[in-house]
C-alpha positions, 0 to 999 in steps of 0.5 A: 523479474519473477512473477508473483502468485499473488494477483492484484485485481485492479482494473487495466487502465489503473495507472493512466487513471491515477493523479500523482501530485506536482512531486509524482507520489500519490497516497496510498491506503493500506487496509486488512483484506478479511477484516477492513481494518485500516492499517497504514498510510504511505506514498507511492510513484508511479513506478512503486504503484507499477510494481505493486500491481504486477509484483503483488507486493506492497511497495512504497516511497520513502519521502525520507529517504527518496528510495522505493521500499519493500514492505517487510523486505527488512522487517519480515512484516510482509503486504500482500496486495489483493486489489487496488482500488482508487477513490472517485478523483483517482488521487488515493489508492487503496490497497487491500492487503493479507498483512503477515505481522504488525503493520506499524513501525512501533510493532503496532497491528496497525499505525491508527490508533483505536481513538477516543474512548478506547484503550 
């Protein structure tokens, strides 16, 4: 595997600290590196939280199609992982990303929407 220009900063015993579900995935929370938007949610295992951390792309679990996805292997709407962080329980990742396109499968910036009140 060729390593990455991208290194994610997270800290080294990451992966032992993280609680994956009795199905092995753990939540994972994608969020706009410079501007803090939140951008997507997905699923991981532990080997697609390894890669994503030593690959520094985002990588994720299809619970659909029980397969490991690239983000923008098919759609060119690359995740770049700048650090990864896990919440107080160690049950949610978050991800902090330089996303390059729409995040949302819909074409949408982002798969939230703006909520009430805004258009």
């Amino acid at each position: 595997m060729t390593s990455s220009p991208w290194a994610v900063e997270a800290q080294s015993d990451f992966l032992e600290r993280a609680v994956f579900t009795a199905e092995g995935l753990i939540p994972a929370i994608a969020q706009d590196a410079e501007s803090g938007e939140v951008l997507m949610l997905a699923w991981m295992t532990s080997e697609a939280l390894h890669l994503t951390l030593t690959t520094g792309r985002a990588t994720y679990f299809s619970r659909s199609r029980s397969e490991l996805w690239i983000k923008g292997d098919t759609s060119g709407n690359t995740q770049h992982v700048v650090s990864a962080r896990l919440d107080c329980d160690g049950d949610t990742v978050l991800l902090a990303v330089h996303q390059n396109g729409p995040a949302c499968h819909t074409g949408s910036r982002s798969c939230f929407d703006s909520g009430p009140g805004h258009d």
